[in-house]
C-alpha positions in Angstrom: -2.5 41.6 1.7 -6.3 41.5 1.2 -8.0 38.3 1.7 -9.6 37.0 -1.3 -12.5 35.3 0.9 -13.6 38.3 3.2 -16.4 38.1 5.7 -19.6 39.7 5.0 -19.8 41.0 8.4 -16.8 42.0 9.0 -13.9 41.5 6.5 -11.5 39.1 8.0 -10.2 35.9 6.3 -12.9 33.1 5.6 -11.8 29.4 5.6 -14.1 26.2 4.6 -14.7 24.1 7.7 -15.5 20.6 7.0 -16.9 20.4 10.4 -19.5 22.4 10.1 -19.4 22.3 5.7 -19.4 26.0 6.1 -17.3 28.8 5.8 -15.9 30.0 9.3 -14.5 33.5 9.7 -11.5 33.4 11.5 -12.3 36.9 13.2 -15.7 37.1 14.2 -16.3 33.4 14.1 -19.5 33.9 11.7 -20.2 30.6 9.5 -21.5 31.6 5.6 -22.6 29.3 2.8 -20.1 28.4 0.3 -22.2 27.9 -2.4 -24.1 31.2 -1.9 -20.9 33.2 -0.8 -19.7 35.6 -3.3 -16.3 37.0 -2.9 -13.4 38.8 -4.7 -13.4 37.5 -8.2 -10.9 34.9 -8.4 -12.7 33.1 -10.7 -13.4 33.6 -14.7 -13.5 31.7 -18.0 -9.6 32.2 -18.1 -8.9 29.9 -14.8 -8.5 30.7 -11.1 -5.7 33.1 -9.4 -3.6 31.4 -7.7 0.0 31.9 -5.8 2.1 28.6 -6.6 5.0 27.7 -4.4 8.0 26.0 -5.6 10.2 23.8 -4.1 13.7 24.5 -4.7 14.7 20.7 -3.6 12.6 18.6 -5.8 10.7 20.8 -8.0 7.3 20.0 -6.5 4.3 22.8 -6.8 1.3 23.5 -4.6 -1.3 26.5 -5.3 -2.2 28.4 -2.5 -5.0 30.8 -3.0 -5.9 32.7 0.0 -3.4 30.6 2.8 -0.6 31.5 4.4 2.6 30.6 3.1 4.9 27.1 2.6 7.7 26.5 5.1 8.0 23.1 4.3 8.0 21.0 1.1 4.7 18.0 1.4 6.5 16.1 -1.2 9.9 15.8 0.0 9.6 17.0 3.8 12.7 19.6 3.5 12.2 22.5 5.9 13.1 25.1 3.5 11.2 28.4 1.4 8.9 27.9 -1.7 10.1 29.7 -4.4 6.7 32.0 -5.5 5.0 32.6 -8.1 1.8 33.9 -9.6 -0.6 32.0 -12.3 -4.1 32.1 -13.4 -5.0 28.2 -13.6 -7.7 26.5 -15.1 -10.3 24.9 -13.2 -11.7 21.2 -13.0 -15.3 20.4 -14.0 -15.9 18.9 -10.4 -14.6 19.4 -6.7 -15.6 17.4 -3.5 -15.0 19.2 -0.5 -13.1 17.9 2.7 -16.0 16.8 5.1 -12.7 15.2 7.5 -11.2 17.6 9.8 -7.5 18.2 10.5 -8.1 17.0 14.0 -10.2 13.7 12.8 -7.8 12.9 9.9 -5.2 13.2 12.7 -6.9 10.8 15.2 -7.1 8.6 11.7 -3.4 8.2 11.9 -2.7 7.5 15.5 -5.1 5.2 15.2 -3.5 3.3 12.0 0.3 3.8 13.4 -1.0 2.6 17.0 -1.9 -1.2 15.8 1.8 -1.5 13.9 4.9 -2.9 15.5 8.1 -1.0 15.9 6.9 2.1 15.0 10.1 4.6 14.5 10.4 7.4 17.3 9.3 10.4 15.9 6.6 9.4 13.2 3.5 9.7 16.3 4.6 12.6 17.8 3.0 16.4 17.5 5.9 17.6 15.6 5.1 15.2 12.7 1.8 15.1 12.8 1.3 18.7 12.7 2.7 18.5 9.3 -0.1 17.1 7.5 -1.2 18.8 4.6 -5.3 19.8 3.3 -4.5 19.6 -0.1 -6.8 19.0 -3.0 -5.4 16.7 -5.1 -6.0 16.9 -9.1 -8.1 13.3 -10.3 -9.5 12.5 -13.8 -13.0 11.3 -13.4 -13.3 8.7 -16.8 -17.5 8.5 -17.1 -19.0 5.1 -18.3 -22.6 4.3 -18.8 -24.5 0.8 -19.4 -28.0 -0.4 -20.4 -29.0 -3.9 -20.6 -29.6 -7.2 -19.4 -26.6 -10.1 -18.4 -27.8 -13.7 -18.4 -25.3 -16.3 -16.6 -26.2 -19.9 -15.4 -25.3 -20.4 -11.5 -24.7 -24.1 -10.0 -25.5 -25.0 -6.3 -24.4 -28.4 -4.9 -25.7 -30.1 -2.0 -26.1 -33.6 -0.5 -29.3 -35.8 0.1 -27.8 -38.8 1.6 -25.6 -40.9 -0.4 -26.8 -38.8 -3.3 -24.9 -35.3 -4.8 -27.8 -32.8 -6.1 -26.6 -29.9 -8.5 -29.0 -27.4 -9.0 -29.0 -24.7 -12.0 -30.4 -21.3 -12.3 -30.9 -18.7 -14.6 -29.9 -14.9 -13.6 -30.9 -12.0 -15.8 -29.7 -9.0 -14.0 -30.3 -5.5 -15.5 -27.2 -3.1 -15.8 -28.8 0.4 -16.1 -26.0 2.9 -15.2 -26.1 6.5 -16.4 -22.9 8.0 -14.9 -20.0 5.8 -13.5 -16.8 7.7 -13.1 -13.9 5.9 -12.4 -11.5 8.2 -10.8 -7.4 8.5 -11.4 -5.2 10.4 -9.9 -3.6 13.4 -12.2 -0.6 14.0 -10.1 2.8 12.9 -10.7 3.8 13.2 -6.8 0.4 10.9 -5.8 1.6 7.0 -6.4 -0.9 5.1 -8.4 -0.7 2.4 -5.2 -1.1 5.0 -2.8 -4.3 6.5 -4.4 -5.6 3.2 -4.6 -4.9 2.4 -1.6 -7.1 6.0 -0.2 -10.2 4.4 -2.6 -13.1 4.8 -2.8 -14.0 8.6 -2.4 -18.1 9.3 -2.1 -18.2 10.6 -5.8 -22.2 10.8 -5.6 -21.5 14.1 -3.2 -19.5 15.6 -5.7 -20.2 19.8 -6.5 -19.8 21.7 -9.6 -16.4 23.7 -9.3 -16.6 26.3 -6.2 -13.7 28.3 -5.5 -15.1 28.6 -1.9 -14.6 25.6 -1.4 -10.6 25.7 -1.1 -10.2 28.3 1.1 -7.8 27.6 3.8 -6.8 24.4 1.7 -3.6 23.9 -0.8 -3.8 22.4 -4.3 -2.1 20.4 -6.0 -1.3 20.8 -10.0 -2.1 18.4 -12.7 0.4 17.0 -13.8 -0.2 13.8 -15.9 -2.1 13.8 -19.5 -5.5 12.1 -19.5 -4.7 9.2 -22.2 -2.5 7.9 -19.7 -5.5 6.1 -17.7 -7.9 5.2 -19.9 -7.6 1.7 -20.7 -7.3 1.2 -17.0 -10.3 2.7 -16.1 -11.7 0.6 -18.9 -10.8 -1.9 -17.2 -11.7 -0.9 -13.9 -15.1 -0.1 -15.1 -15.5 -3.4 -16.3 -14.5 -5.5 -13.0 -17.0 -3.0 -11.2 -19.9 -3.7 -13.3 -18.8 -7.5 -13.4 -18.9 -7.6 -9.4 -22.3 -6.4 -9.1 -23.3 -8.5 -12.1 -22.1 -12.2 -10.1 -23.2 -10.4 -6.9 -26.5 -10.9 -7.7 -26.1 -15.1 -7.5 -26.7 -15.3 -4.2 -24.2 -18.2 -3.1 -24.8 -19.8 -6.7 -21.3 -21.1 -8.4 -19.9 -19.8 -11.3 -18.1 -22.2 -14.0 -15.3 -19.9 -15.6 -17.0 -20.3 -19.3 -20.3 -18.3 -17.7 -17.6 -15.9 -15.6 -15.9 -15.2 -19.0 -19.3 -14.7 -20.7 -20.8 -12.5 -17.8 -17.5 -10.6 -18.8 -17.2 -10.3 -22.4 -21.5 -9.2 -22.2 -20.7 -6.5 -19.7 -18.0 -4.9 -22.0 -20.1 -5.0 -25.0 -22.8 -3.0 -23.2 -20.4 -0.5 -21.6 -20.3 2.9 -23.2 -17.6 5.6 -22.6 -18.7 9.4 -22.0 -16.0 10.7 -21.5 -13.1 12.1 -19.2 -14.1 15.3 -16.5 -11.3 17.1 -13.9 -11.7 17.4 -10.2 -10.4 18.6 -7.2 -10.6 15.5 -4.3 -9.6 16.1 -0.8 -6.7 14.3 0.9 -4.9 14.9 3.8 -0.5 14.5 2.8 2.4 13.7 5.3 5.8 13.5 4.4 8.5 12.5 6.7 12.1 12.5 6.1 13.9 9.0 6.6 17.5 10.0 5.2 17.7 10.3 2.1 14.4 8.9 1.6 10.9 9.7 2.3 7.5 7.9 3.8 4.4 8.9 3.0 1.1 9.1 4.9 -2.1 10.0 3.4 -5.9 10.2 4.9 -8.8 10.2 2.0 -10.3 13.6 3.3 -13.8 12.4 2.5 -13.7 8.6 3.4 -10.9 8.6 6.5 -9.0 5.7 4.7 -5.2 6.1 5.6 -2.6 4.8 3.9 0.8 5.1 5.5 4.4 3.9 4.5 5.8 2.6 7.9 9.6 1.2 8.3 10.9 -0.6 11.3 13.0 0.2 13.9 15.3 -2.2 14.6 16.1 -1.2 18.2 12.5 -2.0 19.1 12.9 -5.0 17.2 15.7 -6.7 18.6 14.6 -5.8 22.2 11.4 -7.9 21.2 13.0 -10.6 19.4 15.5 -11.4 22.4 12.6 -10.9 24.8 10.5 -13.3 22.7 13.9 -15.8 22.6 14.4 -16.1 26.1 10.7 -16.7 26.4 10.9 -20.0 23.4 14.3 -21.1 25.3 12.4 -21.4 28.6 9.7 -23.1 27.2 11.7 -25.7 25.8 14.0 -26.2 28.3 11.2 -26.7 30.7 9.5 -29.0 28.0 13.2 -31.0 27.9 12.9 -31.4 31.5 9.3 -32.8 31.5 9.7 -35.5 29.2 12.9 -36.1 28.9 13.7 -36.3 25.3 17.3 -35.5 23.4 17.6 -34.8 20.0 20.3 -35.6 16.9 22.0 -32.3 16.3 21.8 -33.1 12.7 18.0 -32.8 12.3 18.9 -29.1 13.3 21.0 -28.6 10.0 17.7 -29.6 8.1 15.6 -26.6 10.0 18.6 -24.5 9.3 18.7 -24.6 5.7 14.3 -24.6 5.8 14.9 -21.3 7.6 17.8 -19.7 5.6 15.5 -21.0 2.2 12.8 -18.7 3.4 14.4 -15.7 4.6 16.4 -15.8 1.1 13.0 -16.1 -0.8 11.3 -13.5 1.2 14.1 -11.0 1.1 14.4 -11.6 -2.9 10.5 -10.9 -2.7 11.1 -7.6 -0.9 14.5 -6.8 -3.2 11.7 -7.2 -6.0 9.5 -4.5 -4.6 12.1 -1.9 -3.6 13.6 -2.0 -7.4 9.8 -1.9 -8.6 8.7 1.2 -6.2 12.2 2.9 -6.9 11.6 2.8 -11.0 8.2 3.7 -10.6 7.4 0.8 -12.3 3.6 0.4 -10.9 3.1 4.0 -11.3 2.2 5.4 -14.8 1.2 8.5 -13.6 4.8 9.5 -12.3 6.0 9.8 -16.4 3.5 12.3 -16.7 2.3 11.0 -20.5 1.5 7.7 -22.3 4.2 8.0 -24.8 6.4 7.6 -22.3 4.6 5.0 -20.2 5.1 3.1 -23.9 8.7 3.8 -23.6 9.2 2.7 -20.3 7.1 -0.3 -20.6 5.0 0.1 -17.5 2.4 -2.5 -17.5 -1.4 -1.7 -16.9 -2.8 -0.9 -13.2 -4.4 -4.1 -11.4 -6.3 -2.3 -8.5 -8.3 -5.4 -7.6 -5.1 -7.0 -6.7 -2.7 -4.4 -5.1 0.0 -6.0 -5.0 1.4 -4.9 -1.9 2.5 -5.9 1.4 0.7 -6.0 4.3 2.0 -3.4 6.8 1.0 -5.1 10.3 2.1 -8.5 9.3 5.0 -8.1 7.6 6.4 -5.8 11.0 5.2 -8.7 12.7 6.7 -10.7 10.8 10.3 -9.3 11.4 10.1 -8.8 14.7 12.2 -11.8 14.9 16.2 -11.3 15.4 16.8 -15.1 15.6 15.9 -17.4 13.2 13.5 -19.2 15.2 11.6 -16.1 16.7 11.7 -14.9 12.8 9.8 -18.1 11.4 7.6 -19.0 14.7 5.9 -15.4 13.9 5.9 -15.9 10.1 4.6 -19.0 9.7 2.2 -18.9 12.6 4.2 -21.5 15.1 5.6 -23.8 12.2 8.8 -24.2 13.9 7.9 -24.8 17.0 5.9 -28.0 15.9 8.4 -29.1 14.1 11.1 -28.5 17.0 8.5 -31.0 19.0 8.1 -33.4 16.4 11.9 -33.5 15.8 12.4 -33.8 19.7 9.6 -36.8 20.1 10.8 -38.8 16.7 14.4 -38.8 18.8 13.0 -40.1 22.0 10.6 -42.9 19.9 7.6 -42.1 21.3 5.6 -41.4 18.2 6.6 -42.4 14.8 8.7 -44.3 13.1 12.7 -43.3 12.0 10.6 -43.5 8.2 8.3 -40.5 9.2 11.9 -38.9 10.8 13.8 -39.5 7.2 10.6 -38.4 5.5 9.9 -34.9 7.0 13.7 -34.0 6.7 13.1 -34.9 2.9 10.3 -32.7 3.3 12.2 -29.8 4.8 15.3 -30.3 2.6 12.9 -30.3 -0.4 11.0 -27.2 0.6 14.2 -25.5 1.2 15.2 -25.9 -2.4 12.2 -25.0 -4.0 12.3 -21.4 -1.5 15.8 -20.6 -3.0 14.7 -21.9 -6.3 11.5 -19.2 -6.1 14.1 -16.6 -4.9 16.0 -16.4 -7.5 13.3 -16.2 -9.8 11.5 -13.3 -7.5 14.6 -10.8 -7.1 14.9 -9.7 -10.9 16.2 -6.6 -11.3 16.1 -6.0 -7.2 19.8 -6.3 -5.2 20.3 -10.2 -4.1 22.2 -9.1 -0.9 19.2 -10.9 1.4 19.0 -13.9 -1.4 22.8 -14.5 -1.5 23.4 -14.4 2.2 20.5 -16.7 2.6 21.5 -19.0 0.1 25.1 -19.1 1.5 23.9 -19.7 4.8 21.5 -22.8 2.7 24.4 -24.2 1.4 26.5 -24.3 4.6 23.7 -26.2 6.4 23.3 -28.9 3.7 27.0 -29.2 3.8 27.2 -29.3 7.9 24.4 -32.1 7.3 26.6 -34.2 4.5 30.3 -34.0 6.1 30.8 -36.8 8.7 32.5 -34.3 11.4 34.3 -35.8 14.9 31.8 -34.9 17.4 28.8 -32.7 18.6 30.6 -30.1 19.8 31.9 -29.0 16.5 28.5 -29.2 14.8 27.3 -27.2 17.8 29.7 -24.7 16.1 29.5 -25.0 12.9 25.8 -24.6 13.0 26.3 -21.6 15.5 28.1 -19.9 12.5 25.0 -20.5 10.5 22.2 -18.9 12.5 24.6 -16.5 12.8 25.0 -15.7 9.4 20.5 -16.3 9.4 20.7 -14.0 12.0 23.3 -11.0 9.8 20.8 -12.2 7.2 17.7 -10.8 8.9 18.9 -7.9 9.7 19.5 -7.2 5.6 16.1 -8.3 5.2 14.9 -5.4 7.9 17.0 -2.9 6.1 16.2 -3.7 2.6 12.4 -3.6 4.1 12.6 -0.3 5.4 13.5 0.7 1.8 10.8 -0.9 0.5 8.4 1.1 3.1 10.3 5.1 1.9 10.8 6.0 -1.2 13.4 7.9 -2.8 13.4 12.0 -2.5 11.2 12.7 -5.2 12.3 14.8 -8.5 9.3 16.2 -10.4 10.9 17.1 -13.8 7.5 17.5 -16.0 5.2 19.5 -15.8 1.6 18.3 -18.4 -1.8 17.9 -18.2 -4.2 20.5 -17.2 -7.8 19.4 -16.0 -9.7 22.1 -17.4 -8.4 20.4 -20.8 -10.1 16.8 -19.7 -13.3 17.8 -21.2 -14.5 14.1 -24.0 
């Protein structure tokens, strides 16, 4: 088959190298100027020829132009044959070429997936990687423009001996902006969270359309109508503009009256333009956990990498035991030194603290899984607004991204006890209070009223964690928040019942961390659901870009 990009010197296949923004011959290795290359006609007022591939397993499309073929589904990882096709498309307004190579966007990932604990075998090595996708990915760019002045009043307080000195200022800052897109994603496979996670892309070295510039790259369809964004990007719009607005007072305070003013003057100046289509470039991995996926995704202009990460739990546990031995030894060694002994009931109280907060945090994870599995924080995925309405999906907060930290929250579970698990999550907490527990015991320090007041404390805390759990999990399974609130209940109880000697609460409270300890490891599964997703099914097919013209 002919290519559609041949060489001017000698006919082989042209591809766009971001390396050297050129196009490279693959033949003679000759480099010619995309935007003064002219080629087969692929191109006319009717759209762009394109082959589109079809996945058979989830329904997902790509375009390929002038590429060799699919053997692998990017949206659902299954080694298998597109189903092919042939289209003429329509074309976006705007593209913005890759300026990231395979290789860089590569080192991007190592480099993300090398600072994160308990990385599963398989997701860093060549096999995997070598599955990462150029793919231009279908955005609506919503244009905004503003023209005027904002005036606020900032407050600065300092002291001058025994005196407090507030000092006021007027700012009037200009807002002159002639053309401020706000991008959005137009794909139903690209999560709204994942795209904002990839932001910003360098939208000032945006091109007018070149089909040049694709060659050797995939493309994603649009699949998602443009109404579906635009009170976001309102929004968005207006927070941006705001930013820069209270930027500009210089370490000044800002009552919330004068933030709500800066606000409400910004919006009344900002005028919409209009919504434009284009192609941006982003690097796609999928990788197959089960019956679930994780996705890893490099902004092919920026290098920003976004990656969903589960746990492996062999890694884990060989950590967690390392890192138990390590606290035992400590202790004992501590025990030894100064010679201090300890009522086993004050353990019952750092029990139930410790089942409270695995309970609460798993209900908080529950939360998130049901959330990511209903799409719920991802309009784009129902394709229209009508059905957004339906479904009641809430507007998109990108300022906030609501999401959880991937190095902590693996460092955060690389506890299998449930001492390792809360020394790492609440940065040494229960190691203090281990010491404090062991000195109030021995009467070196405080009082038996500090004693009967930190166990109030702890006991208190406890309840307000399972309290706040049950409130988190919703819609989400309660299999974490149950367990933890069984093993809650069991300490308290342990703490009330009068029973014959030490050795049995030794045992009883043995079944408890136990049961903290089955607990975790629910938490660690329902996290790694939280870090896939489901096998995607990409029912409906809207939205064209070449539509997205006011």
């Amino acid at each position: 088959m002919a290519t559609m990009f041949p060489c001017p010197s000698c006919g082989g296949q042209l591809k766009f190298s971001p390396e050297r923004m050129q196009m490279l011959c693959s033949s003679c290795g000759q480099y010619t100027d995309p935007r003064a290359y002219k080629g087969n006609d692929i191109e006319n007022e009717a759209g762009i020829n394109t082959t589109i591939y079809t996945c058979p397993n989830c329904a997902g499309e790509i375009q390929v132009i002038d590429n060799d073929g699919m053997e692998f589904c990017p949206y659902c990882g299954t080694q298998t044959t597109m189903q092919e096709h042939f289209s003429k498309s329509g074309v976006p307004k705007y593209i913005l070429p890759f300026n990231l190579t395979k290789k860089e966007a590569r080192e991007k990932y190592l480099e993300e997936v090398k600072h994160i604990h308990f990385v599963p075998d398989g997701l860093n090595i060549d096999d995997n990687i070598d599955k990462l996708v150029g793919l231009y990915t279908p955005y609506y760019l919503y244009d905004y423009s503003s023209d005027g002045d904002v005036s606020f009043v900032g407050k600065k307080t300092s002291t001058s001996g025994d005196y407090e000195v507030t000092k006021e200022t007027q700012f009037n800052v200009r807002v002159d902006v002639d053309d401020m897109k706000v991008p959005f994603d137009a794909s139903q496979t690209f999560d709204d969270n994942v795209s904002g996670s990839i932001n910003p892309f360098p939208l000032n070295e945006l091109e007018k359309f070149n089909p040049n510039f694709l060659a050797g790259f995939f493309v994603e369809n649009s699949t998602v109508d443009k109404e579906i964004y635009v009170e976001d990007a309102l929004e968005e719009a207006k927070n941006s503009l705001c930013n820069k607005v209270k930027a500009k007072a210089d370490g000044y305070d800002l009552t919330s009256r004068e933030d709500e003013r800066i606000h409400n003057d910004v919006a009344s100046k900002l005028q919409y333009k209009g919504c434009e289509g284009a192609y941006l470039p982003v690097y796609f991995m999928t990788t197959r956990n089960y019956d679930r996926v994780s996705y890893s995704v490099i902004n092919g202009a920026s290098g920003a990498v976004y990656s969903d990460m589960p746990i492996d739990k062999r890694k884990m546990y060989a950590a967690a035991i390392g890192a138990s031995f390590a606290i035992f030894a400590v202790l004992f060694v501590l025990s030894l030194t100064f010679s201090f002994t300890y009522r086993i009931k004050n353990l019952c109280g750092f029990a139930a603290l410790v089942s409270s907060f695995i309970a609460y945090y798993g209900a908080k994870i529950a939360d998130g899984v049901y959330r990511r599995d209903n799409h719920l924080d991802d309009k784009g995925y129902f394709g229209s607004k009508d059905v957004v309405t339906s479904n009641n999906i809430k507007p998109i907060k990108k300022k906030a991204k609501k999401k959880i930290n991937k190095k902590s929250t693996k460092a955060a579970l690389s506890g299998a006890g449930a001492v390792v698990l809360f020394l790492i999550l609440k940065g040494g907490y229960a190691f203090i209070i281990a010491g404090i527990l062991y000195v109030i015991e021995n009467g070196r320090a405080v009082s038996n009223v500090l004693n009967v007041i930190l166990m109030l404390a702890m006991y208190i805390s406890s309840f307000v964690f399972i309290i706040k759990g049950f409130n988190a999990v919703k819609k989400g399974q309660k299999t974490v928040l149950l367990l933890g609130t069984f093993g809650w209940i069991a300490a308290i109880l342990i703490r009330i019942i009068n029973l014959p000697n030490d050795i049995i609460y030794y045992i009883a409270l043995a079944i408890v961390f136990a049961i903290i300890v089955f607990t975790i490891d629910c938490t660690v599964r329902e996290y790694n659901r939280l870090a896939t997703r489901p096998s995607p099914q990409f029912l409906k097919k809207g939205g064209k870009l070449e539509n997205a013209k006011g």
